[in-house]
FITORLO-851173 format. One record per atom (N, C-alpha, C, CB): residue number from 1; residue in one letter; atom name; x, y, z. Coordinates in steps of 0.05 Angstrom, whole numbers. Glycine has a CB too. Example, Ala and Ser with C-alpha at 12.3 -4.5 7.8 and 13.67 -1.06 7.14 Angstrom:
% FITORLO-851173
{nr:1&rest:A&atom:N&xx:264&yy:-114&zz:156}
{nr:1&rest:A&atom:CA&xx:246&yy:-90&zz:156}
{nr:1&rest:A&atom:C&xx:264&yy:-66&zz:156}
{nr:1&rest:A&atom:CB&xx:226&yy:-89&zz:181}
{nr:2&rest:S&atom:N&xx:257&yy:-45&zz:142}
{nr:2&rest:S&atom:CA&xx:273&yy:-21&zz:143}
{nr:2&rest:S&atom:C&xx:258&yy:1&zz:157}
{nr:2&rest:S&atom:CB&xx:282&yy:-12&zz:114}
***
This chain:
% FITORLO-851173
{nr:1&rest:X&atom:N&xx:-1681&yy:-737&zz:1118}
{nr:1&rest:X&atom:CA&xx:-1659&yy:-724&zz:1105}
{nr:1&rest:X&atom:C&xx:-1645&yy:-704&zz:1124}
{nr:1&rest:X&atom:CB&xx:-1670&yy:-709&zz:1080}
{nr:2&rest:X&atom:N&xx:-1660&yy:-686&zz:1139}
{nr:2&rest:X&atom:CA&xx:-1656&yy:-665&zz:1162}
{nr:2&rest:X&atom:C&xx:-1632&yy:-685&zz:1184}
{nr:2&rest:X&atom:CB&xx:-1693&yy:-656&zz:1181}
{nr:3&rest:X&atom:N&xx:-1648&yy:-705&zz:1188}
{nr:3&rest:X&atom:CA&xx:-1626&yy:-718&zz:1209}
{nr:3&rest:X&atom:C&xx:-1601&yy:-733&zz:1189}
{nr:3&rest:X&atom:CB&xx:-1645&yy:-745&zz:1233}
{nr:4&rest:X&atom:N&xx:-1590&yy:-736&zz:1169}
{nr:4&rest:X&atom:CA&xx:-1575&yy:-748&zz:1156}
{nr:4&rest:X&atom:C&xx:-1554&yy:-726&zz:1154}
{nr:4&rest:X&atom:CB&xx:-1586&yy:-759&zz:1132}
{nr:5&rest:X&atom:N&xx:-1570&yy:-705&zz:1150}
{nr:5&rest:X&atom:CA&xx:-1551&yy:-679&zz:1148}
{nr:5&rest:X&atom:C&xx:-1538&yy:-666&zz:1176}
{nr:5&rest:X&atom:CB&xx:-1570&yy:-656&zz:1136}
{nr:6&rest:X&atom:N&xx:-1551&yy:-673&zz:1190}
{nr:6&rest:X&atom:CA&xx:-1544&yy:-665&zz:1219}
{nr:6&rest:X&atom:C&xx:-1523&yy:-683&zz:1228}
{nr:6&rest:X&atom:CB&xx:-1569&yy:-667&zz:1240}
{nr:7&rest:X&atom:N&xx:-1528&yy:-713&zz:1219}
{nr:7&rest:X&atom:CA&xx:-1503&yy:-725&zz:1225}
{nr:7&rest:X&atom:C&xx:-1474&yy:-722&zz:1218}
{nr:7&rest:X&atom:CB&xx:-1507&yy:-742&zz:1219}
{nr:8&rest:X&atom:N&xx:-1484&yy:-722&zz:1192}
{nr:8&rest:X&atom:CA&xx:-1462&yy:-715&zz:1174}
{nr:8&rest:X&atom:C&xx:-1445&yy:-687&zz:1183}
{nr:8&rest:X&atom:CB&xx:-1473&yy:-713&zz:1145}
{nr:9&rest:X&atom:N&xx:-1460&yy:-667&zz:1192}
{nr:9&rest:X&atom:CA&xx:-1446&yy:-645&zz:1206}
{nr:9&rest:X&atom:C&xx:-1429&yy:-648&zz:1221}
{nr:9&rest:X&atom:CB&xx:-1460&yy:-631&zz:1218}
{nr:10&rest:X&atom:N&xx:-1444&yy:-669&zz:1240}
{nr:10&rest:X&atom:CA&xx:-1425&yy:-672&zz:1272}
{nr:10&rest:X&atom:C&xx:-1406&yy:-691&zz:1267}
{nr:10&rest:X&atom:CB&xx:-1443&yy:-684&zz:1303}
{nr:11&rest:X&atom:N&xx:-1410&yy:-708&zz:1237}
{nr:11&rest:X&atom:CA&xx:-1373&yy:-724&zz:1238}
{nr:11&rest:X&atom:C&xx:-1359&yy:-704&zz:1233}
{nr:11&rest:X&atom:CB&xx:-1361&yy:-751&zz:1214}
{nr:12&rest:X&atom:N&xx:-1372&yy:-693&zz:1208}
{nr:12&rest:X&atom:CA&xx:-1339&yy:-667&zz:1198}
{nr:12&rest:X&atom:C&xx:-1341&yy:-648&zz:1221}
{nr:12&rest:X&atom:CB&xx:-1343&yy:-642&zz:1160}
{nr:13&rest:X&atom:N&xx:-1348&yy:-642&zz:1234}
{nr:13&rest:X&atom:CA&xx:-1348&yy:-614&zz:1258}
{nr:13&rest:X&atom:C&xx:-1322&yy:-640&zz:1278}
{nr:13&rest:X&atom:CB&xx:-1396&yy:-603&zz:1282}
{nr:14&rest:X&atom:N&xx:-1327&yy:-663&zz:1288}
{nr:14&rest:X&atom:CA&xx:-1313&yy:-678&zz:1302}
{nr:14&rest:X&atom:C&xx:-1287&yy:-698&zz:1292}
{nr:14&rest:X&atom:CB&xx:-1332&yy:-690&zz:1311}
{nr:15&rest:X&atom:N&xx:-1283&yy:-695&zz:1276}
{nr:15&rest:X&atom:CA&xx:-1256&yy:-693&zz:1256}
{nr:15&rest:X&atom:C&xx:-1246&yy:-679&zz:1253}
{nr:15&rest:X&atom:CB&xx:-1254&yy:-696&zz:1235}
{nr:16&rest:X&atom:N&xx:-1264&yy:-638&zz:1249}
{nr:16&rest:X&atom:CA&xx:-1240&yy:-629&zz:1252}
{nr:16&rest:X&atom:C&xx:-1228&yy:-619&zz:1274}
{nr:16&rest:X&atom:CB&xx:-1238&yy:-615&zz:1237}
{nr:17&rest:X&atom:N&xx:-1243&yy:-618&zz:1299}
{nr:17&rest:X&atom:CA&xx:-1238&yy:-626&zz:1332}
{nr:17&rest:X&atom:C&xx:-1211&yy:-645&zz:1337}
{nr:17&rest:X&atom:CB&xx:-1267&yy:-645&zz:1345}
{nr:18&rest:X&atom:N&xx:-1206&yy:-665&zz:1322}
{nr:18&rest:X&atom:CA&xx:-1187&yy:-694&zz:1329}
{nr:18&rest:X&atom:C&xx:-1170&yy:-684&zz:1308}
{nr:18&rest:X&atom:CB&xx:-1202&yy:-731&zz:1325}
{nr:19&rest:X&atom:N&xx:-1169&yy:-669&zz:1284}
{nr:19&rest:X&atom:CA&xx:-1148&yy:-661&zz:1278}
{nr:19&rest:X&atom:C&xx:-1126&yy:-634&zz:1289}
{nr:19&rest:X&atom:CB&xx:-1155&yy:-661&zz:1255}
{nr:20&rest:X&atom:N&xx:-1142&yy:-618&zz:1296}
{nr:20&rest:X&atom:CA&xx:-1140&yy:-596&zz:1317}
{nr:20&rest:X&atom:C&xx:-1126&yy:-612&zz:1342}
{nr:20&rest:X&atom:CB&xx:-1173&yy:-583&zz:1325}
{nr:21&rest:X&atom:N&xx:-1140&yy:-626&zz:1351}
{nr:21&rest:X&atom:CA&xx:-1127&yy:-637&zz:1374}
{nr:21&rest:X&atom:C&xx:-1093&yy:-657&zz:1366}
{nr:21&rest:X&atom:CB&xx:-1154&yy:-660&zz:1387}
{nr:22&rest:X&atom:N&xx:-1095&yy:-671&zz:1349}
{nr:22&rest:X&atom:CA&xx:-1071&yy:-679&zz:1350}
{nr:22&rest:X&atom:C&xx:-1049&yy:-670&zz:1337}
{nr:22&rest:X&atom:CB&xx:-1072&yy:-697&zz:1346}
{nr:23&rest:X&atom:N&xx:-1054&yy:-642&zz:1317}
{nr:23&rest:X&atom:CA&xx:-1049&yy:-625&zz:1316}
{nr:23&rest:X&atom:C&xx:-1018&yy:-606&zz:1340}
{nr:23&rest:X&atom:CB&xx:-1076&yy:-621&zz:1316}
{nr:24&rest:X&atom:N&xx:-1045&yy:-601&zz:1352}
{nr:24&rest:X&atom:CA&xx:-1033&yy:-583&zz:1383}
{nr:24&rest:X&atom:C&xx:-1015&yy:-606&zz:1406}
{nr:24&rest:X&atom:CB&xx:-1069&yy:-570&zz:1406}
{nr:25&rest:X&atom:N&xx:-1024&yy:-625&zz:1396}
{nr:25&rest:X&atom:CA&xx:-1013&yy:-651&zz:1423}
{nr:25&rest:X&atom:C&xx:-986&yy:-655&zz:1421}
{nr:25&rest:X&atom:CB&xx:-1026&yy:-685&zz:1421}
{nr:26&rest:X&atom:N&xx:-977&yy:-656&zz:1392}
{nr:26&rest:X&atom:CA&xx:-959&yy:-660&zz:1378}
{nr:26&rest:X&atom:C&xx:-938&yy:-639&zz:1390}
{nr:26&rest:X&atom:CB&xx:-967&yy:-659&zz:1350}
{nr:27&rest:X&atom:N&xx:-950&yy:-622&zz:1371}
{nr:27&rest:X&atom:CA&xx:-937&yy:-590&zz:1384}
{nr:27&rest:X&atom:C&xx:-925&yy:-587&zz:1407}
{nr:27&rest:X&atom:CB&xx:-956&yy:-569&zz:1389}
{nr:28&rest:X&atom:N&xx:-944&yy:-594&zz:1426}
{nr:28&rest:X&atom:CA&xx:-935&yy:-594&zz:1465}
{nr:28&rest:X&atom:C&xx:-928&yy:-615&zz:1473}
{nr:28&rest:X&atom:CB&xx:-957&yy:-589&zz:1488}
{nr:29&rest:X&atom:N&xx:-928&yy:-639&zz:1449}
{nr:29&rest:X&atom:CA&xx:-903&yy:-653&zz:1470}
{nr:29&rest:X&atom:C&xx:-881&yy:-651&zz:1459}
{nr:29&rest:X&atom:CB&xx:-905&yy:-684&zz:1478}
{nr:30&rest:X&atom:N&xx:-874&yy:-629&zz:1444}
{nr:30&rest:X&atom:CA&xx:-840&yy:-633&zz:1434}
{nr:30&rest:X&atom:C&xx:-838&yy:-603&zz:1442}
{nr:30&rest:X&atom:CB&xx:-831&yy:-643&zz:1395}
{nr:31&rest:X&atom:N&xx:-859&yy:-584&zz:1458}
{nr:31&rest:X&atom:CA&xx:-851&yy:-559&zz:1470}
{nr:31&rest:X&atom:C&xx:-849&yy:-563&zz:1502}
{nr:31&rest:X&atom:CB&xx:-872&yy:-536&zz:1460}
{nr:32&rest:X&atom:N&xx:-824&yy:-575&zz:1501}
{nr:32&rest:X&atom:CA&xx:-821&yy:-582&zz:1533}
{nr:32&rest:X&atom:C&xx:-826&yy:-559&zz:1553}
{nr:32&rest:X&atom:CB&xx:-791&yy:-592&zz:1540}
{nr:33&rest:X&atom:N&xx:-818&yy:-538&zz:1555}
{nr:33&rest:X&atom:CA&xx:-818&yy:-519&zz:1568}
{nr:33&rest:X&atom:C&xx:-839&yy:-492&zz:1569}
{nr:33&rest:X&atom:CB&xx:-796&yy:-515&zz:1562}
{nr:34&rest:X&atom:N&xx:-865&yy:-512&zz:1555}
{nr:34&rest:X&atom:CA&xx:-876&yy:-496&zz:1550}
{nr:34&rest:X&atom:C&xx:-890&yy:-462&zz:1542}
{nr:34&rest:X&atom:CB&xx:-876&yy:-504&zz:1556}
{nr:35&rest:X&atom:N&xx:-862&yy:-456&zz:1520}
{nr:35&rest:X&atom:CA&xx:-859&yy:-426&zz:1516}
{nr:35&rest:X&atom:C&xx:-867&yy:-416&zz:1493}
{nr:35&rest:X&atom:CB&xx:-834&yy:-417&zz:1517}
{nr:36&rest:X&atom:N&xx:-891&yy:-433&zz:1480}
{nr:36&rest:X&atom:CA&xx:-893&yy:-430&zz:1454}
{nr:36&rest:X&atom:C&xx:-884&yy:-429&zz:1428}
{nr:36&rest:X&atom:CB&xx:-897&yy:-420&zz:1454}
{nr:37&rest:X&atom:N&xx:-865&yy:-451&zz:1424}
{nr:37&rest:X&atom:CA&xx:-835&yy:-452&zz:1413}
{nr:37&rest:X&atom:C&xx:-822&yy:-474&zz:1412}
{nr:37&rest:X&atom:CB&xx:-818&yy:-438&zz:1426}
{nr:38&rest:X&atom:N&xx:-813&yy:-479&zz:1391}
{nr:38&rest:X&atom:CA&xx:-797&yy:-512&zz:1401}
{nr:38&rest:X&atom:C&xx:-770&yy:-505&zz:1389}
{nr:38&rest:X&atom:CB&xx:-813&yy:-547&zz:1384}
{nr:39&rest:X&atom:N&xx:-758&yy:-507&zz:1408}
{nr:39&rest:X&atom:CA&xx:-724&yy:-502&zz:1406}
{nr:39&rest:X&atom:C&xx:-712&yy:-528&zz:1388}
{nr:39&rest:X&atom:CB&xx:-707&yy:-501&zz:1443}
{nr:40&rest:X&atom:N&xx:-692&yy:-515&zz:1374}
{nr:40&rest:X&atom:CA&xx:-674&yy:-542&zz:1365}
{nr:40&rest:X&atom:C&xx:-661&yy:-569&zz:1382}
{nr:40&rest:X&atom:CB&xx:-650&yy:-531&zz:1354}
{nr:41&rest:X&atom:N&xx:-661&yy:-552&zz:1412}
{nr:41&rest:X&atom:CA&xx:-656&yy:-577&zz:1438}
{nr:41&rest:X&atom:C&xx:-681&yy:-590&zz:1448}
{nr:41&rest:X&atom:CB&xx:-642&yy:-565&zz:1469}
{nr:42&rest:X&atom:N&xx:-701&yy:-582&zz:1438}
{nr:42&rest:X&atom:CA&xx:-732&yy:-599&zz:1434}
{nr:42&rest:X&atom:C&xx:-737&yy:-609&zz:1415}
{nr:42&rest:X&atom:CB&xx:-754&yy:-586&zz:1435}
{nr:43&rest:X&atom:N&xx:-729&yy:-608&zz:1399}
{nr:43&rest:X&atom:CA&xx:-740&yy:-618&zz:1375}
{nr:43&rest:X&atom:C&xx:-714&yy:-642&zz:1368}
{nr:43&rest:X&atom:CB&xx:-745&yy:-591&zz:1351}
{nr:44&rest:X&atom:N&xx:-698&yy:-642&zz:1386}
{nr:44&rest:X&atom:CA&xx:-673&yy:-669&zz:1380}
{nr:44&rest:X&atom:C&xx:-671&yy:-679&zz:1407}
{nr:44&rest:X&atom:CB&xx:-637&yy:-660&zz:1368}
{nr:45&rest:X&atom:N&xx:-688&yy:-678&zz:1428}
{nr:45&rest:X&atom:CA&xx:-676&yy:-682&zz:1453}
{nr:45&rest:X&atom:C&xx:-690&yy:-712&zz:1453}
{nr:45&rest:X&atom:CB&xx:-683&yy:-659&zz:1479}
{nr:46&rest:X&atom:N&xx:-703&yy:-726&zz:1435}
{nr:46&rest:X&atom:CA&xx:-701&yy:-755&zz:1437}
{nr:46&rest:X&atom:C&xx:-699&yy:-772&zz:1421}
{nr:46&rest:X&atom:CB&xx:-716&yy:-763&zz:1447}
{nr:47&rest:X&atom:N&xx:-678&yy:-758&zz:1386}
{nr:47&rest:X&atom:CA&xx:-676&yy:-770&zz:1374}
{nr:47&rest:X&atom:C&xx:-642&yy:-785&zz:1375}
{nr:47&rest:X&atom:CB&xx:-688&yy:-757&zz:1356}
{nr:48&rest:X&atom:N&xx:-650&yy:-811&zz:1370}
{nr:48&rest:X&atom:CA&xx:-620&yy:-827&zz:1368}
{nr:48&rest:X&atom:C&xx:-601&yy:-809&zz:1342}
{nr:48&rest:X&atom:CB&xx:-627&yy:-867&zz:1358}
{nr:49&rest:X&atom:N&xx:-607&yy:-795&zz:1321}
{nr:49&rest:X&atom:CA&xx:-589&yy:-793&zz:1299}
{nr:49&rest:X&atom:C&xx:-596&yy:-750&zz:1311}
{nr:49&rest:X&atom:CB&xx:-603&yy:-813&zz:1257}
{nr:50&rest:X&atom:N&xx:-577&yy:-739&zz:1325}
{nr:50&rest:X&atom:CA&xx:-582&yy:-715&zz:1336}
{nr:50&rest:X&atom:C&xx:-575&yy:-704&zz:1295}
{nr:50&rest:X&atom:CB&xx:-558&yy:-704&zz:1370}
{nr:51&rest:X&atom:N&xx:-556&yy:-711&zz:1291}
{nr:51&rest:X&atom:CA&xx:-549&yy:-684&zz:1259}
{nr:51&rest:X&atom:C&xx:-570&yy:-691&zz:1236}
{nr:51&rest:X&atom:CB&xx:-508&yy:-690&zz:1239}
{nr:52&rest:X&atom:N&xx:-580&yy:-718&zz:1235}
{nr:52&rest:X&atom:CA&xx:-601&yy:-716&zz:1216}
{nr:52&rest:X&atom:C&xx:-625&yy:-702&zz:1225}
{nr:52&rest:X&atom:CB&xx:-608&yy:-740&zz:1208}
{nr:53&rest:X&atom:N&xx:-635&yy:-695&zz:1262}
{nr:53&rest:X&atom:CA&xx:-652&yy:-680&zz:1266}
{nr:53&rest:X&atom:C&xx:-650&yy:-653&zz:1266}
{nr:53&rest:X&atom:CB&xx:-659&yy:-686&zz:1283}
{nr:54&rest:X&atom:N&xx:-620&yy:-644&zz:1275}
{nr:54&rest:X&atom:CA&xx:-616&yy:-615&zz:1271}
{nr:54&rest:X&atom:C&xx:-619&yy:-607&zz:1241}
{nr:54&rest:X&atom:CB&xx:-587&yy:-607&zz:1281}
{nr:55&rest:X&atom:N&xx:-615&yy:-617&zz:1216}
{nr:55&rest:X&atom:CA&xx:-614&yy:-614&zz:1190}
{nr:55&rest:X&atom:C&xx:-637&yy:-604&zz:1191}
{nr:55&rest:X&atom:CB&xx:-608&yy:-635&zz:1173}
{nr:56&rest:X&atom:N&xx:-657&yy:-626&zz:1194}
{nr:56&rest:X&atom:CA&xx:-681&yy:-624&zz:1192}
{nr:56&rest:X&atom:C&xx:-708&yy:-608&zz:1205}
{nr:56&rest:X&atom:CB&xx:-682&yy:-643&zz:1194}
{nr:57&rest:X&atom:N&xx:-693&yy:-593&zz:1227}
{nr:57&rest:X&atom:CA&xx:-701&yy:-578&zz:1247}
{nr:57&rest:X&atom:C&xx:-700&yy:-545&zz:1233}
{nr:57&rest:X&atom:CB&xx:-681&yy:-585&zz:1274}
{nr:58&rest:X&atom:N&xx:-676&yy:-543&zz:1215}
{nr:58&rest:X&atom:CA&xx:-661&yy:-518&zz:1202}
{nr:58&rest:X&atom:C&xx:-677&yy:-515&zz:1184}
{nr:58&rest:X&atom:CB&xx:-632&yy:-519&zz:1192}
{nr:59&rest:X&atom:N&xx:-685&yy:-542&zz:1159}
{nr:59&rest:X&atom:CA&xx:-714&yy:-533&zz:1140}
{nr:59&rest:X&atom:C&xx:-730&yy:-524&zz:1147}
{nr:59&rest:X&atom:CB&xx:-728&yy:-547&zz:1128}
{nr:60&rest:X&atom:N&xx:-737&yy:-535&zz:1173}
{nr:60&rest:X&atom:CA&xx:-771&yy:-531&zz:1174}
{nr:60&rest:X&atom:C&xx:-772&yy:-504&zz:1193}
{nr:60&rest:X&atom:CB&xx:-792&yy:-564&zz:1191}
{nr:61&rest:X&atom:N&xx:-749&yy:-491&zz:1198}
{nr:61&rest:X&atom:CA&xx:-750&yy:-460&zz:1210}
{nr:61&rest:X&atom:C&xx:-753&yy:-447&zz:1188}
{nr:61&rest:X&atom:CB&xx:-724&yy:-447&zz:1226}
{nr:62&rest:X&atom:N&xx:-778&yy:-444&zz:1182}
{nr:62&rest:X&atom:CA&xx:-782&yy:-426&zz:1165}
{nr:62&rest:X&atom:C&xx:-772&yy:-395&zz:1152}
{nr:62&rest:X&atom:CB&xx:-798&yy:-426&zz:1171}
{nr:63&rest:X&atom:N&xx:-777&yy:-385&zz:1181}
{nr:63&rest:X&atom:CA&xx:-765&yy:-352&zz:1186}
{nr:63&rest:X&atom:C&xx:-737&yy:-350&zz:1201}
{nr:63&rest:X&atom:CB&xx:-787&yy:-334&zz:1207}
{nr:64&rest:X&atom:N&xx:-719&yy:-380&zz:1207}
{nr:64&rest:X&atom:CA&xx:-690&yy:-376&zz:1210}
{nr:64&rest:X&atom:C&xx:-681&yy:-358&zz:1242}
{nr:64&rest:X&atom:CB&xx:-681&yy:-357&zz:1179}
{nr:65&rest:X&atom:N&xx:-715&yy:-361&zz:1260}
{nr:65&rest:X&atom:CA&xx:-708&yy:-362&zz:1287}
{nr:65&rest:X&atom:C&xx:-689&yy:-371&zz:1304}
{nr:65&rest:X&atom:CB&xx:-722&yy:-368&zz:1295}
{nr:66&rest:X&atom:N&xx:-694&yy:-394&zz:1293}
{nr:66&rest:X&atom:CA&xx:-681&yy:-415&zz:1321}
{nr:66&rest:X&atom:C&xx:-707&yy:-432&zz:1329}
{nr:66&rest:X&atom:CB&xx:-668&yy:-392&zz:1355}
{nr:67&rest:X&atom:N&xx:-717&yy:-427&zz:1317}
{nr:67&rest:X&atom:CA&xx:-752&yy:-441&zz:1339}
{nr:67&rest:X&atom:C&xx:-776&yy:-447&zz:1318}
{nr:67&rest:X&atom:CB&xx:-771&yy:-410&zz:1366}
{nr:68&rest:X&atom:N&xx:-788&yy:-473&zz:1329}
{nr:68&rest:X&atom:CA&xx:-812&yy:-468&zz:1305}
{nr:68&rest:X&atom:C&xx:-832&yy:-471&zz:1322}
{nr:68&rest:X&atom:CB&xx:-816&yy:-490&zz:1277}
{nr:69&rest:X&atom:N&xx:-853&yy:-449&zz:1308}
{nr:69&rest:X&atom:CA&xx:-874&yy:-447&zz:1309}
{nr:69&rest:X&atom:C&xx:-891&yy:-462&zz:1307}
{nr:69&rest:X&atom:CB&xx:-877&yy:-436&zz:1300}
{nr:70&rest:X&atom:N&xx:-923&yy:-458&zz:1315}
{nr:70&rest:X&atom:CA&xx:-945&yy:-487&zz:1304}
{nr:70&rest:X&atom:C&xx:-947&yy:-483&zz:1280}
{nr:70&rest:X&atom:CB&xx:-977&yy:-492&zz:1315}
{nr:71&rest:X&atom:N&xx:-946&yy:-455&zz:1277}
{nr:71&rest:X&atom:CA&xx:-954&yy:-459&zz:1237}
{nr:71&rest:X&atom:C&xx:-934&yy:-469&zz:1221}
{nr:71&rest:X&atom:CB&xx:-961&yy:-429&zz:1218}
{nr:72&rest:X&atom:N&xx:-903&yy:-463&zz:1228}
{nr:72&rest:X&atom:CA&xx:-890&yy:-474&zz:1214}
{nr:72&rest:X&atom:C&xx:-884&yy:-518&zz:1219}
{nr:72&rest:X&atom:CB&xx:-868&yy:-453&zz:1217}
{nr:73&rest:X&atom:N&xx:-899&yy:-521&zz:1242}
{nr:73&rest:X&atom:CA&xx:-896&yy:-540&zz:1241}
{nr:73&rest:X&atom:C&xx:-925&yy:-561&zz:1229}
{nr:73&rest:X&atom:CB&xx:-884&yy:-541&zz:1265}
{nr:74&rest:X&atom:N&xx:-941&yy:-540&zz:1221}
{nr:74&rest:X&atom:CA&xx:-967&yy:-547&zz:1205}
{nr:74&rest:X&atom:C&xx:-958&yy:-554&zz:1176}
{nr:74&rest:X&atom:CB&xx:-989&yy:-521&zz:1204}
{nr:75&rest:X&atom:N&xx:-940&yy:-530&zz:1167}
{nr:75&rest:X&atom:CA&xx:-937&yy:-523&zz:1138}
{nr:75&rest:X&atom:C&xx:-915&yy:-551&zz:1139}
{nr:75&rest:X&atom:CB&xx:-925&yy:-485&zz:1127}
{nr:76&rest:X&atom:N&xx:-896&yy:-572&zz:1159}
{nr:76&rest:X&atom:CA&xx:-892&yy:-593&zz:1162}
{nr:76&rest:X&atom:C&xx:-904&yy:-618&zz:1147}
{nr:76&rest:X&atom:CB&xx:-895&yy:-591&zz:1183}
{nr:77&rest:X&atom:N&xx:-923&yy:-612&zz:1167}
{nr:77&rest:X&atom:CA&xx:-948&yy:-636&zz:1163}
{nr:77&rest:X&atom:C&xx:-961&yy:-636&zz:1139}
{nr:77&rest:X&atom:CB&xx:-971&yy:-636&zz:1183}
{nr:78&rest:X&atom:N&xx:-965&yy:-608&zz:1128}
{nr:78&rest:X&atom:CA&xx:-980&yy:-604&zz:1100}
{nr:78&rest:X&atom:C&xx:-965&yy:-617&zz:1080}
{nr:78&rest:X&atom:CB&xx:-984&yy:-574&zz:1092}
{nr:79&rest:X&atom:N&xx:-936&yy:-607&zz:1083}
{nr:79&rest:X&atom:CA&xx:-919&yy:-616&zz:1059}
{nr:79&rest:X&atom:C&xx:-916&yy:-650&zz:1061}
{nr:79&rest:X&atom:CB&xx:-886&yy:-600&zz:1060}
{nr:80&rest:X&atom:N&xx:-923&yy:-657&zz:1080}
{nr:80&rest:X&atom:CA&xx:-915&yy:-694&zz:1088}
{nr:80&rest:X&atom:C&xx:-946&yy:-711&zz:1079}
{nr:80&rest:X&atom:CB&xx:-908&yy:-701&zz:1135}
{nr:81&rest:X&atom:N&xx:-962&yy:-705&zz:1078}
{nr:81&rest:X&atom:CA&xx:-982&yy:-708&zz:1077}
{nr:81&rest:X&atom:C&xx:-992&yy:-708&zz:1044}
{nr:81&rest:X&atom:CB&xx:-990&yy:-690&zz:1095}
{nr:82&rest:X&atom:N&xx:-979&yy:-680&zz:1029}
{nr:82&rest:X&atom:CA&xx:-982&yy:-683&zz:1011}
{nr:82&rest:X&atom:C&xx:-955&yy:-698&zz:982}
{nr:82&rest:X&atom:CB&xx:-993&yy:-659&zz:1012}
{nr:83&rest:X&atom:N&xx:-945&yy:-708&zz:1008}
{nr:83&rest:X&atom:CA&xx:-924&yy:-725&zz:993}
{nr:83&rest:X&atom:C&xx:-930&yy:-752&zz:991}
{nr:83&rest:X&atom:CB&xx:-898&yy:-724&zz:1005}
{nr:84&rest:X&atom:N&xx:-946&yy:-755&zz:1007}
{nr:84&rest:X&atom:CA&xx:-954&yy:-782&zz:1022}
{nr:84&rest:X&atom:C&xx:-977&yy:-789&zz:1001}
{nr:84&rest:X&atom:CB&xx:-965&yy:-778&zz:1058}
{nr:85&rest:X&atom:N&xx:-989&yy:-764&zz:997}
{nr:85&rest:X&atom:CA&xx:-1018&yy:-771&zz:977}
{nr:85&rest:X&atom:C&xx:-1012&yy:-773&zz:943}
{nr:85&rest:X&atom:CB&xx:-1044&yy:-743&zz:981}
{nr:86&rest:X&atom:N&xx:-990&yy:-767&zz:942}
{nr:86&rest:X&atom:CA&xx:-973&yy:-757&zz:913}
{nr:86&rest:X&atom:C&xx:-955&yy:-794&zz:909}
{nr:86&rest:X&atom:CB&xx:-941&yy:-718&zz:921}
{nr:87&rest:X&atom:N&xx:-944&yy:-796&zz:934}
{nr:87&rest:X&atom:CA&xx:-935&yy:-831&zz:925}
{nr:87&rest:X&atom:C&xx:-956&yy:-840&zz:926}
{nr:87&rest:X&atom:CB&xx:-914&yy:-850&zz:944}
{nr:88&rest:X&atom:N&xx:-972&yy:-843&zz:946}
{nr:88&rest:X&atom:CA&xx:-986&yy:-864&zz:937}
{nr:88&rest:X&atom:C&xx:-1004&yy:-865&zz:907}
{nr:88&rest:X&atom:CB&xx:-1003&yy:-868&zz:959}
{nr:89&rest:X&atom:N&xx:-1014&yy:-840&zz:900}
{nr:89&rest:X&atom:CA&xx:-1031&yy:-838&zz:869}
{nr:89&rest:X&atom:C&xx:-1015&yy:-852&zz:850}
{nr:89&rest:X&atom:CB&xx:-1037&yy:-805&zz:857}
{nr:90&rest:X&atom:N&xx:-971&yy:-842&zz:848}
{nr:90&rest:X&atom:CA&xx:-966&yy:-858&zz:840}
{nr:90&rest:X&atom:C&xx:-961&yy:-893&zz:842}
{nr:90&rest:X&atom:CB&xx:-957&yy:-846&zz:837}
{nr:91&rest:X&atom:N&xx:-965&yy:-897&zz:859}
{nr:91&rest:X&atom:CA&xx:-963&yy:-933&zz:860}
{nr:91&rest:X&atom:C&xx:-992&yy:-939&zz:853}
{nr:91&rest:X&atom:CB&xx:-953&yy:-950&zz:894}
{nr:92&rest:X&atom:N&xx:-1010&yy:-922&zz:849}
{nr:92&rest:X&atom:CA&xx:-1034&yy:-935&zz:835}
{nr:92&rest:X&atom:C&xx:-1038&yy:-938&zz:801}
{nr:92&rest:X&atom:CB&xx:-1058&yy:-919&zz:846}
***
């Protein structure tokens, strides 16, 4: 039982390692310039439709910097995630 539990530790301890990690990866590769920050000319500098990314760049500035943050680009992923889990419950 001791070792079942131990396992079970080290998947959830190493999941949340790989979510952490892709997390941050994400983050730094759309913070080109590495300043802690992702500018609106980072955050569109490789999309084909630039005004549907600027639109979309302007929501997710939370605090109306100019720049998003990792948390605001968490609170991103949270809201996508839980949209994602909300269609699918409904198509079931």
């Amino acid at each position: 039982m001791k070792k079942i539990f131990t396992a079970l530790s080290f998947i959830a301890l190493f999941s949340t390692i790989l979510s952490v990690q892709a997390k941050e990866s994400r983050f730094q590769s759309l913070d080109i310039d590495n300043d802690g920050k992702v500018s609106v000319e980072e955050f569109t500098i490789k999309s084909k439709k630039k005004e549907k990314s600027t639109k979309a760049f302007v929501k997710l500035d939370a605090n109306s910097d100019g720049f998003l943050s990792e948390d605001e680009m968490a609170k991103m992923k949270d809201k996508k995630n839980k949209k994602d889990k909300k269609k699918k419950n409904n198509e079931e």
